[in-house]
KOLKEFI-686014 format. One record per residue (C-alpha): x, y negated, z; residue number from 1. Coordinates in nm, 2 decimals. Example, Ala and Ser with C-alpha at 12.3 -4.5 7.8 and 13.67 -1.06 7.14 Angstrom:
2
   east  north     up   n
   1.23   0.45   0.78   1
   1.37   0.11   0.71   2
END
This chain:
467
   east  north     up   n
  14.30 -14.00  12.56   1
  14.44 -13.65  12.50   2
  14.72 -13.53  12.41   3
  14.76 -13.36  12.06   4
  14.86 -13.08  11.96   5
  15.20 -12.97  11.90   6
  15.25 -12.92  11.57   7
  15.29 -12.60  11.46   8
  15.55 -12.48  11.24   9
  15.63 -12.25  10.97  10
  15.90 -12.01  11.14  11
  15.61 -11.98  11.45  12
  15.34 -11.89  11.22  13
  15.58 -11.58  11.06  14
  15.69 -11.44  11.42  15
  15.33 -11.49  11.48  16
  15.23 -11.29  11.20  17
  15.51 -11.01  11.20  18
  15.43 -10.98  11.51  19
  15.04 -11.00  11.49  20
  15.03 -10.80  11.18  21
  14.95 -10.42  11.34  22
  14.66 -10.57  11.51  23
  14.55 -10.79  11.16  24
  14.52 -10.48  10.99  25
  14.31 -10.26  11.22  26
  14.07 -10.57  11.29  27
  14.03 -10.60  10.94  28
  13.97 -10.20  10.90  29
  13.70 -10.12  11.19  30
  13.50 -10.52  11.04  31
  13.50 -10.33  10.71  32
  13.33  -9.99  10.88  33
  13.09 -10.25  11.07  34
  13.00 -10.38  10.69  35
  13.00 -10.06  10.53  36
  12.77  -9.97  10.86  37
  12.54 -10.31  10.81  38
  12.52 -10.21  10.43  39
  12.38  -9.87  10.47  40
  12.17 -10.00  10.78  41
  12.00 -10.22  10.51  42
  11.94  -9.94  10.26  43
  11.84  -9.70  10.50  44
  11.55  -9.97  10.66  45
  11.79 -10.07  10.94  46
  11.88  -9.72  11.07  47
  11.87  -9.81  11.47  48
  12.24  -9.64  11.51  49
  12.37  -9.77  11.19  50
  12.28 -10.13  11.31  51
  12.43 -10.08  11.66  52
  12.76  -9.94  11.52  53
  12.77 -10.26  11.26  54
  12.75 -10.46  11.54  55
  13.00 -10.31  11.80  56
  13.22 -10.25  11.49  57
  13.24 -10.57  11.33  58
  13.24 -10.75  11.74  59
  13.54 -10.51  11.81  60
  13.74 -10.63  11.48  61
  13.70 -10.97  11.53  62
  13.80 -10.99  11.91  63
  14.11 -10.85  11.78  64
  14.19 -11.10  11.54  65
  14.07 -11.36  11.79  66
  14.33 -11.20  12.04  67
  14.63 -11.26  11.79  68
  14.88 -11.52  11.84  69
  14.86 -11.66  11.47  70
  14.50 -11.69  11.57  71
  14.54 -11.88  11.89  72
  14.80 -12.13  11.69  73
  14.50 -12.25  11.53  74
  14.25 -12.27  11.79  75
  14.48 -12.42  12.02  76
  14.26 -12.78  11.88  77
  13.95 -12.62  11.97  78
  13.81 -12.58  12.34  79
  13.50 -12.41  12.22  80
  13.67 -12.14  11.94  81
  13.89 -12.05  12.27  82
  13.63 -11.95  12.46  83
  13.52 -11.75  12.22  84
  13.77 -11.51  12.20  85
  13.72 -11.45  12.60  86
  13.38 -11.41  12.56  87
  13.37 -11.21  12.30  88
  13.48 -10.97  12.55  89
  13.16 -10.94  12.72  90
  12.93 -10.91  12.46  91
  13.09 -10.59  12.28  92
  12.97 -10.36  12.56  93
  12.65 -10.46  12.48  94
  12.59 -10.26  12.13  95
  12.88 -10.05  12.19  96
  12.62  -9.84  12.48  97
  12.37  -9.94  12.27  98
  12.50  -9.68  11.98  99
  12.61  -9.42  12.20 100
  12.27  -9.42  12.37 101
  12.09  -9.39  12.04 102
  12.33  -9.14  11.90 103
  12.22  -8.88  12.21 104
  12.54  -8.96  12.41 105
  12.33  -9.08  12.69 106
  12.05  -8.86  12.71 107
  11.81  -8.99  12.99 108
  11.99  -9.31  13.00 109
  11.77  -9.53  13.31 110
  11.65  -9.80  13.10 111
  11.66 -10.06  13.36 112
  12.04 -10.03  13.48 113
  12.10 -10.06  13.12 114
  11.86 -10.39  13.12 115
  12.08 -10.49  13.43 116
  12.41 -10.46  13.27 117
  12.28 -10.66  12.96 118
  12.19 -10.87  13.10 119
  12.50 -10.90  13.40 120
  12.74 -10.94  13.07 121
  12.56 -11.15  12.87 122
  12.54 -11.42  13.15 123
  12.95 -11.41  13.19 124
  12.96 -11.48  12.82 125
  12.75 -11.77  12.84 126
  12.92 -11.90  13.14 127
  13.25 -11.87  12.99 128
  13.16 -12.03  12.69 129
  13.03 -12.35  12.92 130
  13.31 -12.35  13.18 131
  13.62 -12.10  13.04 132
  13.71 -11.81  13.15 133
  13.71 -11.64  13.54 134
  13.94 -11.36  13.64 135
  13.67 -11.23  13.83 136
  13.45 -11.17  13.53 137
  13.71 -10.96  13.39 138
  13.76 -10.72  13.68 139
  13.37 -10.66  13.76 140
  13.35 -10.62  13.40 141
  13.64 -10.37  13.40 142
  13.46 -10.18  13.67 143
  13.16 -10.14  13.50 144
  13.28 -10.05  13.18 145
  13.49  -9.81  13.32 146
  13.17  -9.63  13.53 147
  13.02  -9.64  13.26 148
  13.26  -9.46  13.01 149
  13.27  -9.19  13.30 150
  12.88  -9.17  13.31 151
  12.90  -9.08  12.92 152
  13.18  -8.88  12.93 153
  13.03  -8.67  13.19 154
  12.67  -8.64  12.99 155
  12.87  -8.57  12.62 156
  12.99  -8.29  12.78 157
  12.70  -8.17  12.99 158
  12.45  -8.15  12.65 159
  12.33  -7.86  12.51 160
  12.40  -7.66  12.23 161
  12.59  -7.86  11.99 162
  12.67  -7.82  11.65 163
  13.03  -7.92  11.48 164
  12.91  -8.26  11.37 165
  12.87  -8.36  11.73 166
  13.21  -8.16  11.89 167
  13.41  -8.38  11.63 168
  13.22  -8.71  11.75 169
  13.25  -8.65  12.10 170
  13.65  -8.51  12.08 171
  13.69  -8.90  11.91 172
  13.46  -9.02  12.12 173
  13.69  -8.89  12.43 174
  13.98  -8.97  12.29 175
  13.89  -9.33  12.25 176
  13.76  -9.33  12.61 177
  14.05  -9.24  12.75 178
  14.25  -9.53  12.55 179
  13.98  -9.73  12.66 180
  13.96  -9.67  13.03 181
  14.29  -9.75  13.10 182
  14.27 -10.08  12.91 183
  14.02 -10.16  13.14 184
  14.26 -10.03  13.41 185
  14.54 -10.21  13.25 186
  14.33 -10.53  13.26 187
  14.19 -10.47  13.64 188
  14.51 -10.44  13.76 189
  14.68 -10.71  13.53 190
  14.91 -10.51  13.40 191
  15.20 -10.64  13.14 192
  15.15 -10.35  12.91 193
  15.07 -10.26  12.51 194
  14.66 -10.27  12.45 195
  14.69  -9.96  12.30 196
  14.29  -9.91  12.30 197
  14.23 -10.01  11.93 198
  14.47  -9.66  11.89 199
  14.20  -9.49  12.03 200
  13.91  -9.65  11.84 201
  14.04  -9.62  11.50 202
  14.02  -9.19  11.61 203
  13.71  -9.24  11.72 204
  13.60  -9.40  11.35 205
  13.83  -9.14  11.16 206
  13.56  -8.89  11.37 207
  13.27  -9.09  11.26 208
  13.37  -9.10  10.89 209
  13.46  -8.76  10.89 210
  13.10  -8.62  10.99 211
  12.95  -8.87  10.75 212
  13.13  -8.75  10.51 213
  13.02  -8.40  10.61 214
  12.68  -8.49  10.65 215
  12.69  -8.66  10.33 216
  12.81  -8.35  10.13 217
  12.58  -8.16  10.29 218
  12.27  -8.41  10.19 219
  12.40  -8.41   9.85 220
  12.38  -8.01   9.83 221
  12.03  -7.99  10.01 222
  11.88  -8.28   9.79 223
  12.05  -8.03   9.47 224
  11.87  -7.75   9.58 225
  11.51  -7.98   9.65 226
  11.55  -8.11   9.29 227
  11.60  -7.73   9.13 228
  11.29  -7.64   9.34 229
  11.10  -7.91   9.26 230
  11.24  -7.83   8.89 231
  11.07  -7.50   8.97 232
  10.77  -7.60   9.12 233
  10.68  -7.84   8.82 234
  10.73  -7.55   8.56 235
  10.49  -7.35   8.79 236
  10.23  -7.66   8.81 237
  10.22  -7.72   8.42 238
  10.15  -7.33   8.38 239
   9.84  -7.31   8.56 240
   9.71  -7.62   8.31 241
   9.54  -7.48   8.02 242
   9.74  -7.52   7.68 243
   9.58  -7.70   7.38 244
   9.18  -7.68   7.34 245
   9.11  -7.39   7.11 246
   9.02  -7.50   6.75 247
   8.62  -7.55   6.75 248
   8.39  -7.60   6.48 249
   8.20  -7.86   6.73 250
   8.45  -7.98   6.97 251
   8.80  -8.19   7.01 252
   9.01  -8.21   7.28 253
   9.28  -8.39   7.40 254
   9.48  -8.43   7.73 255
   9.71  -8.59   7.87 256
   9.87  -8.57   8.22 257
  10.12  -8.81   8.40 258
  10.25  -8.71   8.74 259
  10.34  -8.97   8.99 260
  10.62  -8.76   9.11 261
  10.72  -8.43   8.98 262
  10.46  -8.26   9.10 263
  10.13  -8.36   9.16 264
   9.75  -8.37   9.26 265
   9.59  -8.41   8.93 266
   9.41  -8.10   8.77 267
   9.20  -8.01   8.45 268
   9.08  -7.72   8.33 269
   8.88  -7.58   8.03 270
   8.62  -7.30   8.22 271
   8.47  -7.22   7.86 272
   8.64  -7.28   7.52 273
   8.49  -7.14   7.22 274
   8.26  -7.29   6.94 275
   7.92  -7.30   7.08 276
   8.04  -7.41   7.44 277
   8.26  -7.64   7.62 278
   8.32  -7.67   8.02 279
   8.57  -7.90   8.11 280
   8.69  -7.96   8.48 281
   8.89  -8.21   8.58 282
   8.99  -8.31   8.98 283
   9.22  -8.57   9.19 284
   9.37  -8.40   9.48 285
   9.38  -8.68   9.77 286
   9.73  -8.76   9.83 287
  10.07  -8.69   9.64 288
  10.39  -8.49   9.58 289
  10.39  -8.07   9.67 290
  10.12  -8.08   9.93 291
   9.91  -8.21   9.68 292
  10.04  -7.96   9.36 293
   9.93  -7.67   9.59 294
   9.59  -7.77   9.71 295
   9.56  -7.81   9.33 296
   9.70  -7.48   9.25 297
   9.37  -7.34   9.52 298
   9.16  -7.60   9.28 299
   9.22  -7.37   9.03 300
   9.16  -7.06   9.15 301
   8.83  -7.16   9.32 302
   8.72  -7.33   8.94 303
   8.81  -6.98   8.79 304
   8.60  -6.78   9.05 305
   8.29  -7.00   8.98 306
   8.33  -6.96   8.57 307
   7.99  -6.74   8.58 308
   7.87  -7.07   8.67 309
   8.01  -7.26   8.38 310
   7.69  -7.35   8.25 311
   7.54  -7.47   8.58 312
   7.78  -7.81   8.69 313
   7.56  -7.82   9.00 314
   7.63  -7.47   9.08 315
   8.01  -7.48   9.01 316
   8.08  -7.74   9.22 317
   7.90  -7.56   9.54 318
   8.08  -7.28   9.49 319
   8.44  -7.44   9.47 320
   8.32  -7.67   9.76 321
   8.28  -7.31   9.98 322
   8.59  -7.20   9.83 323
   8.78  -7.49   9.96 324
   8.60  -7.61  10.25 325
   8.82  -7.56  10.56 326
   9.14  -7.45  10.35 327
   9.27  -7.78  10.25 328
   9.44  -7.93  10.55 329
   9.22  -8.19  10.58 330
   9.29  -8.28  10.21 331
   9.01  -8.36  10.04 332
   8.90  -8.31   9.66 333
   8.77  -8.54   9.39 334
   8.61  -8.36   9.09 335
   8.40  -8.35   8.75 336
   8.30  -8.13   8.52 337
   8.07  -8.16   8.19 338
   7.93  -7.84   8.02 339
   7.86  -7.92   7.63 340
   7.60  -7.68   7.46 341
   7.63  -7.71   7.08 342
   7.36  -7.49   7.05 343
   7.08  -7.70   7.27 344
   7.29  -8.00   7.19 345
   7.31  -8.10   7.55 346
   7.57  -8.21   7.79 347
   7.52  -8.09   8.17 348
   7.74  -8.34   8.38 349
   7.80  -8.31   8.79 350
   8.04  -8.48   9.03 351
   8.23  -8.47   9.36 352
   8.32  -8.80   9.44 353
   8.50  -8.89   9.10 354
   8.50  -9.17   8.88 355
   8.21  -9.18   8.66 356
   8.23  -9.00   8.30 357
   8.23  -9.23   8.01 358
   8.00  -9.17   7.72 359
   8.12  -9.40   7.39 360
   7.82  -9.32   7.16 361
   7.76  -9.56   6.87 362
   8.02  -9.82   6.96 363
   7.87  -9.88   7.28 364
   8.03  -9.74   7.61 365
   7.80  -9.57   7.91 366
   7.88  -9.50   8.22 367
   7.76  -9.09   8.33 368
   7.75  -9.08   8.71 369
   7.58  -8.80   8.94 370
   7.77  -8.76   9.19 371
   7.81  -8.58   9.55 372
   8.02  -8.59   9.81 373
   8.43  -8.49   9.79 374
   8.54  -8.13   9.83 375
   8.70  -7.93  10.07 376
   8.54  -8.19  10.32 377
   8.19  -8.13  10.42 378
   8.02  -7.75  10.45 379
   7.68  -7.88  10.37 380
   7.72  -8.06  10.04 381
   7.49  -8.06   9.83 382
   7.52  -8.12   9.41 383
   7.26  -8.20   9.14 384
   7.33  -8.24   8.72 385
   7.29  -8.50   8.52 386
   7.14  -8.37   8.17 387
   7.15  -8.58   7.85 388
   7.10  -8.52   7.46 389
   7.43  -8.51   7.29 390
   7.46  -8.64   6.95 391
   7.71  -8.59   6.61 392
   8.03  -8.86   6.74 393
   7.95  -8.88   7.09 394
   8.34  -8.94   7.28 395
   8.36  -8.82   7.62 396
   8.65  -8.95   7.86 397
   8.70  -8.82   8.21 398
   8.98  -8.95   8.41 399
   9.14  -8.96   8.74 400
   9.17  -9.28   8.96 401
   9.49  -9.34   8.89 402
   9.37  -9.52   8.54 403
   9.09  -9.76   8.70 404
   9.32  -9.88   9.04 405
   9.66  -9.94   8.81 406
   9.77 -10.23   8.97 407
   9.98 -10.57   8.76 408
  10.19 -10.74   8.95 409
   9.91 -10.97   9.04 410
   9.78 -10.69   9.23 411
   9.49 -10.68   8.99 412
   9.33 -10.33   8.88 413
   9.35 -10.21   8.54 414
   8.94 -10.15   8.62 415
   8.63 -10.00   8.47 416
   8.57 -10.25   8.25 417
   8.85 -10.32   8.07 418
   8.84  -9.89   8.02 419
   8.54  -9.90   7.88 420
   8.69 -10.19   7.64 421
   8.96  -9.98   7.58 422
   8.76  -9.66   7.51 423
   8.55  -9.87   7.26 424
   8.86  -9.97   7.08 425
   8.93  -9.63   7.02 426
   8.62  -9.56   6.79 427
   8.73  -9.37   6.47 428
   9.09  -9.23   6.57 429
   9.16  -8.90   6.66 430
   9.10  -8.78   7.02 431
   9.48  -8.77   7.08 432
   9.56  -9.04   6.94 433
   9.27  -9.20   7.16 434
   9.40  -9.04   7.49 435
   9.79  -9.22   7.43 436
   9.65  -9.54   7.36 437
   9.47  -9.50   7.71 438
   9.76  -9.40   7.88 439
   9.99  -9.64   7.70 440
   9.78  -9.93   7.81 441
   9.72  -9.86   8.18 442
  10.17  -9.84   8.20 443
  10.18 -10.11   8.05 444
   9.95 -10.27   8.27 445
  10.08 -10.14   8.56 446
  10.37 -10.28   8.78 447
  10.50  -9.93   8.88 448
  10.31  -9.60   8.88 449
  10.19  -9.56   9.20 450
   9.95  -9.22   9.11 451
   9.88  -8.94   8.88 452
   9.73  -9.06   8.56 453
   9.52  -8.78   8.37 454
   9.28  -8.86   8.07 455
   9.01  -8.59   7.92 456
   8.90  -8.74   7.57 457
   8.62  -8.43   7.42 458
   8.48  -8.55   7.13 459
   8.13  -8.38   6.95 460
   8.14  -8.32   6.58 461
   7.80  -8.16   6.55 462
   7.67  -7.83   6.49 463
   7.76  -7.86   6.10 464
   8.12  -8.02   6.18 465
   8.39  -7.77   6.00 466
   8.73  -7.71   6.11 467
END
């Protein structure tokens, strides 16, 4: 049988503790970096040298409490907690390299020696945990950590041109080489003196938190001066819209637009407003944010080159199509327009790509489609217009894509069907009126926004309608 323990008493575990109590605290402070480090790791989608400085961080802190004698009075019952603490030893080079390879300290790195070591250290951890520990582990390890501290010294201070940030990181990061080296030395030659290296790595830290908080600063100016530019490039955006639809003794109009973000890809237009005539544009810019707000800002310009077209649908489309066609980025352009004639009593509808128009005549809701092929895309497109009768109460809706694919939380789409339900339920209210329900429903519908949402509702009072 084995022997127990000797019991431990209370005047051991205070001389433990005074005496432990320098090394308590700065474990406990560098395993609070490694969680601060593991906490922004998660919110930044495990940032690669956010994780490996968690890890060396929170490894480094815990070897040090392992190493304290209050520590080893209650371990003293366990053969495996032990061995822990000396193989702990093994496995902090492991992401400490790690970090300083992905934080540019060792540019060029050979991948394989650092494969090699890996693995050279992980198998005396596992060997100590199964047999205890071997002085010869220790000084190969010792060896190697301290060629290895040279190797990074020596490429830290052959890199190029550096800014600040990094001459703060690599004066801690010396600093805490040094301390560290000559632990290792220390440990090599088994000499009885203070492990001062924990010294050295609460500088290097200090350095660490220091640029982050510099870099932090910094982020929080740049993303200040994005927002008031963005701020500015929204104002900009809503001025190239057209304001309210002129007062018409045969037409009202109502719009409403919903960017994603603050700016955004959606675009609508009135090429003619007056009494006799209505031409109104609307497009879906493929993608989102300012790339999108400025291929919609050329949207416009092409639409207002092609207004001697306004009549023609067919014709205006062509014409933007050459406008845009190579100047887009690869972007590409969704777009319908609808020319009313009070004085024929026809509407003239053509399309690039878009959604179909929706036509609620007599309670009944039908579809419009004639469509061609995007914009911006393809130099050889071709367009054709759909012509119909209109009659007194016929309700118009064009829309962007963003209504029909508003997905629940089921993943489900809002759909064409349940707009046309929708558009049908709006029979007898005012065009506005009409246009909030629509977007009303669809957010309600919808999990999160995940595009623009722009609604067109043009309503026909008839060539005897009065203001």
């Amino acid at each position: 049988m084995y022997a127990s323990a000797p019991e431990v008493t209370a005047n051991q575990v205070l001389q433990s503790f005074r005496h432990d109590g320098p090394s308590l605290f700065f474990g406990s402070m560098i395993m609070a970096v490694g969680l601060v480090a593991a906490a922004f790791s998660a919110i930044r989608r495990k940032d690669p040298i956010l994780v490996y400085l968690a890890f060396f961080a929170g490894l480094y802190g815990l070897r040090m409490w392992l190493k304290t004698d209050l520590l080893s009075l209650n371990l003293q019952d366990s053969l495996f907690l032990s061995r822990v603490k000396y193989a702990i030893d093994f496995v902090i080079p492991i992401p400490a390299f790690l970090f300083f390879n992905a934080a540019g300290f060792l540019h060029r790195w050979p991948k394989s020696v650092g494969y090699v070591l890996g693995v050279v250290l992980v198998g005396f951890a596992i060997v100590t945990l199964a047999l205890g520990p071997r002085n010869i582990f220790y000084q190969i390890t010792g060896l190697l950590v301290i060629g290895a501290l040279g190797v990074l010294v020596t490429r830290s201070m052959r890199a190029g041109p550096v800014n600040q940030d990094f001459v703060v990181i690599r004066r801690g990061l010396l600093i805490f080489v040094v301390f560290a080296v000559w632990e290792n030395i220390r440990g090599v030659l088994g000499l009885r003196l203070p492990n001062v290296e924990p010294i050295g790595f609460a500088v290097f830290l200090v350095a660490l938190g220091y640029v982050a908080a510099r870099q932090t600063m910094r982020r929080d100016l740049q993303l200040s001066e994005i927002q008031k530019e963005l701020e500015i490039a929204k104002r900009i955006q809503l001025s190239i819209l057209p304001g309210a639809f002129p007062n018409s003794a045969n037409f009202r109009v109502a719009t409403r637009y919903v960017p994603m973000t603050s700016v955004a890809g959606d675009f609508y237009d009135f090429i003619v407003a007056d009494d006799r005539q209505a031409g109104l544009l609307i497009a879906d810019v493929s993608g989102h944010g300012v790339p999108a707000a400025l291929i919609a800002s050329m949207v416009k310009m092409a639409a207002t080159a092609q207004k001697a077209n306004a009549a023609d649908p067919s014709e205006l489309l062509l014409g933007m199509n050459a406008a845009l066609y190579g100047n887009t980025q690869s972007q590409f352009v969704t777009a319908a327009y609808v020319h009313l004639d009070s004085d024929s009593r026809e509407l003239r509808y053509s399309a690039a790509g878009h959604p179909p128009m929706l036509l609620l005549r007599d309670g009944k809701v039908n579809e419009v489609a004639e469509n061609g092929l995007i914009l911006a895309a393809f130099d050889f497109a071709a367009y054709s217009t759909a012509v119909q009768r209109l009659q007194r109460g016929d309700r118009l809706l064009l829309y962007t894509d963003g209504i029909v694919e508003a997905a629940s939380s089921t993943g489900e789409f809002f759909g064409q069907e349940a707009l046309s339900a929708l558009l049908r339920q709006t029979s007898g209210i005012a065009p506005a009126d009409a246009a909030d329900r629509i977007i009303s429903a669809v957010q309600q519908w919808a999990k999160a926004q995940d595009d623009d949402l722009t609604v067109l509702v043009c309503d026909y009072m008839g060539a005897s309608a009065v203001n």
